[in-house]
SEVEXTI-866712 format. One line per 2 residues: their letters; for each residue y, z, x of N, C-alpha, C. Coordinates in pm, whole numbers, plus 50000, padded with zeros to 5 digits. Example, Ala and Ser with C-alpha at 12.3 -4.5 7.8 and 13.67 -1.06 7.14 Angstrom:
AS> 49431:50780:51319:49550:50780:51230:49670:50780:51320 | 49775:50708:51285:49894:50714:51367:50003:50787:51290
***
This chain:
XX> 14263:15264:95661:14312:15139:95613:14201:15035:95626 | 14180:14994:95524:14076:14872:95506:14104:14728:95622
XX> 14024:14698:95715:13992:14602:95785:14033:14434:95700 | 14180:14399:95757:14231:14224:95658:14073:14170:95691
XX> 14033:14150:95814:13875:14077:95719:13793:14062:95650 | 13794:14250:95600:13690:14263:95509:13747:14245:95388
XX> 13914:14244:95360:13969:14233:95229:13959:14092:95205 | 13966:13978:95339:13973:13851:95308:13828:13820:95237
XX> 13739:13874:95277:13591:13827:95255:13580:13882:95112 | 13576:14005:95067:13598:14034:94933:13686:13921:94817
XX> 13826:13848:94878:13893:13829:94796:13830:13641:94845 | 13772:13565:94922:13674:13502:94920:13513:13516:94847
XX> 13455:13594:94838:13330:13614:94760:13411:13651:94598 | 13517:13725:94580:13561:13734:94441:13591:13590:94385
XX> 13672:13522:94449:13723:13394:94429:13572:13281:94397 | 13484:13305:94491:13347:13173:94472:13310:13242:94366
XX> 13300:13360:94319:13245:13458:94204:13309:13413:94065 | 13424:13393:94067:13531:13330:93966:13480:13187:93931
XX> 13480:13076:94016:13490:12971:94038:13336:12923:93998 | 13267:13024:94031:13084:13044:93973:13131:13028:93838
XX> 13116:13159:93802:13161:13214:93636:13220:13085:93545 | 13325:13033:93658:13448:12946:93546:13304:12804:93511
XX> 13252:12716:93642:13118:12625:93620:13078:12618:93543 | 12973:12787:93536:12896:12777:93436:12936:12814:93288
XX> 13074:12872:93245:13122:12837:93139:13126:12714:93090 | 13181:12625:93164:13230:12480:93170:13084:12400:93114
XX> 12985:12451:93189:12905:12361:93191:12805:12401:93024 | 12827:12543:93024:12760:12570:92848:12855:12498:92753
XX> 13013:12540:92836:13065:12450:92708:13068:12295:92638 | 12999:12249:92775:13011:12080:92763:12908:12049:92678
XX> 12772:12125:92709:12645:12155:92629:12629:12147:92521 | 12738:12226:92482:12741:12297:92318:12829:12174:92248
XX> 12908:12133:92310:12967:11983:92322:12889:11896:92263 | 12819:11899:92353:12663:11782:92353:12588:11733:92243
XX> 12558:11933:92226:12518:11962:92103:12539:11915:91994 | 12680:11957:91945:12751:11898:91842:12759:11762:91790
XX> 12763:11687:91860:12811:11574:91906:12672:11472:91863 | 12582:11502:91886:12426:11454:91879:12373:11503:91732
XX> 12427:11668:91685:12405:11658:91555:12518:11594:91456 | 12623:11561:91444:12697:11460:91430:12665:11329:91422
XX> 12616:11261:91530:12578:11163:91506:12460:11095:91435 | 12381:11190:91449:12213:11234:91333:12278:11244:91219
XX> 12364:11300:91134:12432:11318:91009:12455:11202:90980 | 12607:11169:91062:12617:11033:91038:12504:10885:91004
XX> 12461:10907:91105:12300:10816:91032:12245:10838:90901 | 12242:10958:90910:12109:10983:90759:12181:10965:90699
XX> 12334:11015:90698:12442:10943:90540:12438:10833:90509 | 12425:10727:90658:12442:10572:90633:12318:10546:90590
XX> 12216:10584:90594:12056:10534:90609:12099:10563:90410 | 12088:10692:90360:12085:10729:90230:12223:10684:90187
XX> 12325:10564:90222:12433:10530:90124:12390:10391:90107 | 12290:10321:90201:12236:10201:90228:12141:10212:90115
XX> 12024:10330:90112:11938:10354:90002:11986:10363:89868 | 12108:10417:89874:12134:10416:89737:12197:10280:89662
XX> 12290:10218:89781:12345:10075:89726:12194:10044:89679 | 12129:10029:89753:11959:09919:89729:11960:09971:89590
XX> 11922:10083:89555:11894:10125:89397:11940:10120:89319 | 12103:10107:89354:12198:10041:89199:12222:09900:89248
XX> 12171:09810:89360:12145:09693:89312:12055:09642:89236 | 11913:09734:89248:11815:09676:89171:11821:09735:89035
XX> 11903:09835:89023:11948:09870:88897:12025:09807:88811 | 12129:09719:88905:12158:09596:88831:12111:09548:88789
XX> 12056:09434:88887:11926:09327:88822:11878:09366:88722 | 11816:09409:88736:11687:09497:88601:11778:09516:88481
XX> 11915:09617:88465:12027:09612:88354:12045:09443:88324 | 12099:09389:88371:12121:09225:88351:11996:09155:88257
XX> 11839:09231:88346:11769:09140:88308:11699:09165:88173 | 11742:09310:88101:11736:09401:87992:11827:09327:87889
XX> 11936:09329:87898:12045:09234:87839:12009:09080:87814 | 11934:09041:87920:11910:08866:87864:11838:08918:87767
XX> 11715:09003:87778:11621:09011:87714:11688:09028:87568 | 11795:09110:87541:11810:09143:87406:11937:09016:87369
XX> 11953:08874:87475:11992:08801:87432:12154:08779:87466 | 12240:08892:87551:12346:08870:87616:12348:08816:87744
XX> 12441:08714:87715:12421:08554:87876:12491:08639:87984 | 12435:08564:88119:12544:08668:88221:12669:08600:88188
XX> 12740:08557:88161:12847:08466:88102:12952:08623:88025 | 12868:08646:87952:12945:08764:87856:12921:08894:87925
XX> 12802:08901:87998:12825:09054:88097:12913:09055:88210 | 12956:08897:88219:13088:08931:88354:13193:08932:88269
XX> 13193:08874:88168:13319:08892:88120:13390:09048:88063 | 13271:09120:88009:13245:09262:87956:13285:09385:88072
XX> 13228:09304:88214:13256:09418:88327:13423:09350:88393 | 13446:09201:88394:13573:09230:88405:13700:09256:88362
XX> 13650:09300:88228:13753:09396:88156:13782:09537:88189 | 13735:09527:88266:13812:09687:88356:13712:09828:88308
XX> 13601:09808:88245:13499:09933:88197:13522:10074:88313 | 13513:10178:88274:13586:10303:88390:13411:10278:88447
XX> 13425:10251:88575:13265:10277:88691:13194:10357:88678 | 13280:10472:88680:13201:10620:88663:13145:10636:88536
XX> 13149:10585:88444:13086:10625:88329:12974:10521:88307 | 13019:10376:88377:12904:10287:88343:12788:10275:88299
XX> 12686:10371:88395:12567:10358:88337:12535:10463:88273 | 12580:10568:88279:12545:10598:88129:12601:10570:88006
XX> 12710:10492:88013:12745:10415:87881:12594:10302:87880 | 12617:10216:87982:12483:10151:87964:12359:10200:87919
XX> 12331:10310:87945:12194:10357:87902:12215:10414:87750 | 12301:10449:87688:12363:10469:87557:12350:10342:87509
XX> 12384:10253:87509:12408:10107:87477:12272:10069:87418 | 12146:10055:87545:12026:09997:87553:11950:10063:87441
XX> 11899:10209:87453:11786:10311:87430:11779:10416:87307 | 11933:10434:87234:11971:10596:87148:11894:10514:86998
XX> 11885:10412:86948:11852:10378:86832:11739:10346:86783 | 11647:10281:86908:11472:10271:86905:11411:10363:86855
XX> 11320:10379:86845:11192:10457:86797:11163:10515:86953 | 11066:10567:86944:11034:10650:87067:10929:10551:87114
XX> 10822:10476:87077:10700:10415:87136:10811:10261:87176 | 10909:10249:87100:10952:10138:87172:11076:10124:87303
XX> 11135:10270:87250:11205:10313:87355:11103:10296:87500 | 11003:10385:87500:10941:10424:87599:10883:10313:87686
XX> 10808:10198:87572:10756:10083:87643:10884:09972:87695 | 10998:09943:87628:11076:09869:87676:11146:09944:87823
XX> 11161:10069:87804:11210:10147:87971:11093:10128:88073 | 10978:10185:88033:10860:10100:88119:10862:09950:88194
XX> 10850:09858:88055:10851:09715:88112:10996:09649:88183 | 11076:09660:88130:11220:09677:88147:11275:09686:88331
XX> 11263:09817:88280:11333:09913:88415:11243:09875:88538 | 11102:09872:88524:11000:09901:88634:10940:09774:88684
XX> 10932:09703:88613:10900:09552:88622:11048:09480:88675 | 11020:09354:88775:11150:09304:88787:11188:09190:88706
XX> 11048:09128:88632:11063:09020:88537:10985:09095:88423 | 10998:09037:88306:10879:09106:88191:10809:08981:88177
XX> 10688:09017:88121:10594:08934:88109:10589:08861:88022 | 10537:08730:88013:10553:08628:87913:10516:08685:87778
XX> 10409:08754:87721:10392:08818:87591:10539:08885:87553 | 10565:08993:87648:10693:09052:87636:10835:08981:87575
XX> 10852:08890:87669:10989:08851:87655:10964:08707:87532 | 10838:08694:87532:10856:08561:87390:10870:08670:87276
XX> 10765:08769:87291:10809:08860:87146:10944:08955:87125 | 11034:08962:87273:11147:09062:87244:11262:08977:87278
XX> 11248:08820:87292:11380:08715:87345:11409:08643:87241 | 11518:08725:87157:11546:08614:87077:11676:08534:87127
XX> 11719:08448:87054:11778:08296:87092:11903:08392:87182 | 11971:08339:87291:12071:08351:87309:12246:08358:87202
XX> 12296:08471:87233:12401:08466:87090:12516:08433:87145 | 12507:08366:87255:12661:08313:87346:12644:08168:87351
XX> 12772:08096:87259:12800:07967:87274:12910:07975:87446 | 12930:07809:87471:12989:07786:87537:13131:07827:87556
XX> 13201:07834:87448:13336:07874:87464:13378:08020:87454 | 13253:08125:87516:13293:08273:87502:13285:08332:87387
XX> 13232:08270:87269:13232:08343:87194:13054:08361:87121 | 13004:08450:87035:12940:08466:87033:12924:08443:86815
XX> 12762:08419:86836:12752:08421:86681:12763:08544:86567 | 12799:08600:86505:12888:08708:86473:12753:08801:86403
XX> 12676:08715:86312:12569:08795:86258:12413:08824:86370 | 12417:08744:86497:12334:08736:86563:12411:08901:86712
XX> 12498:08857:86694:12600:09003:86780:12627:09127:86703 | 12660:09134:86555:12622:09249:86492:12489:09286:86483
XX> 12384:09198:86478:12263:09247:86516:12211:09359:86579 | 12259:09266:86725:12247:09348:86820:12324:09476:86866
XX> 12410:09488:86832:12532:09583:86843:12451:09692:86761 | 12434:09682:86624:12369:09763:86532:12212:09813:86600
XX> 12167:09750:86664:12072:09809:86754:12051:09862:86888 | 12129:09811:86932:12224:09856:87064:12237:10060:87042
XX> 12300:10054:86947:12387:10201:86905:12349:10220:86821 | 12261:10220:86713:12214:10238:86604:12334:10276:86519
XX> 12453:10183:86560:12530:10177:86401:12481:10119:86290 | 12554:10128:86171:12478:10051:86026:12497:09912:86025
XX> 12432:09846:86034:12453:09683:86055:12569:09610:85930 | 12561:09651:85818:12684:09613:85793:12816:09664:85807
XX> 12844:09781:85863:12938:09853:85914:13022:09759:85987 | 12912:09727:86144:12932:09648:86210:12972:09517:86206
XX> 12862:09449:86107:12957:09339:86027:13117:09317:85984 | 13088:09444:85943:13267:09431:85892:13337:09482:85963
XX> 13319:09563:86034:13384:09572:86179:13427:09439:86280 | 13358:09341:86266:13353:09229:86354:13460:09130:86240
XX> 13457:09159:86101:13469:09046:86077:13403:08944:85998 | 13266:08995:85996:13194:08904:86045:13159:08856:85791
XX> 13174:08745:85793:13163:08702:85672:13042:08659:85605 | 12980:08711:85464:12882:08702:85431:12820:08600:85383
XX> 12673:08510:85496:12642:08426:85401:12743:08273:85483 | 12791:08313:85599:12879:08209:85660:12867:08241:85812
XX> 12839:08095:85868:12816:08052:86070:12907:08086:86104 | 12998:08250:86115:13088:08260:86197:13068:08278:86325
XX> 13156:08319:86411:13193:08327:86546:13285:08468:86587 | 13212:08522:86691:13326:08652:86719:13359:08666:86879
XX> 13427:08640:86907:13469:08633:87073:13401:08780:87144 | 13353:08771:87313:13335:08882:87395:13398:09017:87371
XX> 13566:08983:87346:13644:09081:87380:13620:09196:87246 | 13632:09101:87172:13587:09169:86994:13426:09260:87014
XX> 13365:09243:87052:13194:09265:87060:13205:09426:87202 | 13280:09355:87309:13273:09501:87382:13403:09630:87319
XX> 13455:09542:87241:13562:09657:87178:13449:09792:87088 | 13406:09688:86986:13297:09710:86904:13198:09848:86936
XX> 13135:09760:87095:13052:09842:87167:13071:09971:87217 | 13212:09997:87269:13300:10120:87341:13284:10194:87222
XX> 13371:10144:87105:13411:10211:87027:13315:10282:86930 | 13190:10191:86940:13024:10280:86857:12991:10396:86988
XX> 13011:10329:87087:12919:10440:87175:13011:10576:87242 | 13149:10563:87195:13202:10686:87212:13151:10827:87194
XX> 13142:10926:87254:13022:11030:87265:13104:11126:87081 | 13029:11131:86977:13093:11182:86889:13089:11078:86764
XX> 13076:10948:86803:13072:10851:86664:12938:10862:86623 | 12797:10811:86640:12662:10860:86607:12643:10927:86551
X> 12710:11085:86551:12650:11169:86555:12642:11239:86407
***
């Protein structure tokens, strides 16, 4: 028969043996814890660092869009009014980039995306030879043959198409409101009308 001291000492050294074991589980698991926890929070950063980077780039992507638009003569007056008509977000800029670029020539495409896009102002040669008059009066509405103009170059629809699309009367100072002009605009740059 086995000696109760030597069973106590066994079931003492088994027990600190357990109580070992259970520690250093505990203590890898807190580790691995640690671990996690630290790459987690590194993620989290670089998402915020690159959602911070990206706001920056469609702010200055704004600007620059805005400052493309004076250039071809639409006031910010009519581009807030144009975006607070509810335009779907997700499609924005590439409706915008449809809008600006599909009807140019290629040497003028290329140099206006150059000066345009990359520059934050264009240069005085630039914008005296590509600024013509503003086509937004005070009361929201716009000059009808100076907005089919642009519309017709915008989208390379047929300029009198557009004309008569607007309304717009031959040989007479009419007037065609915002809402009429971005209808206009949606409705040329629908993927399938161009084509």
């Amino acid at each position: 028969m086995p000696n109760p001291s030597d069973r106590d000492t066994r079931n003492r050294d088994r027990i600190r043996d357990n109580q070992r074991r259970s520690r250093a589980r505990r203590k890898e698991y807190l580790e691995e814890l640690e671990q996690r926890l630290q790459l987690a929070e590194q993620r989290g950063v670089q998402a915020s660092l690159e959602l911070q980077a990206a706001a920056r780039r469609v702010a200055d992507e704004n600007r620059k869009l805005r400052a493309l638009l004076r250039l071809h003569g639409v006031s910010d007056r009519a581009i807030d009014a144009h975006l607070a008509a509810g335009e779907d977000d997700a499609n924005a800029v590439q409706r915008l980039e449809r809008l600006l670029l599909p009807s140019l020539p290629p040497e003028t495409r290329s140099a206006q995306s150059t000066d345009a896009f990359k520059k934050s102002s264009p240069s005085p040669s630039t914008s005296t030879s590509l600024n013509p008059e503003p086509v937004n009066d005070d009361d929201g509405e716009n000059n009808c043959s100076m907005a089919a103009d642009l519309i017709s170059t915008m989208t390379g629809a047929n300029p009198h198409e557009v004309r008569t699309s607007l309304g717009c009367v031959p040989g007479a100072d009419c007037h065609v409101d915002n809402v009429k002009i971005g209808t206009a605009i949606e409705r040329l740059t629908e993927p399938g009308i161009l084509t």
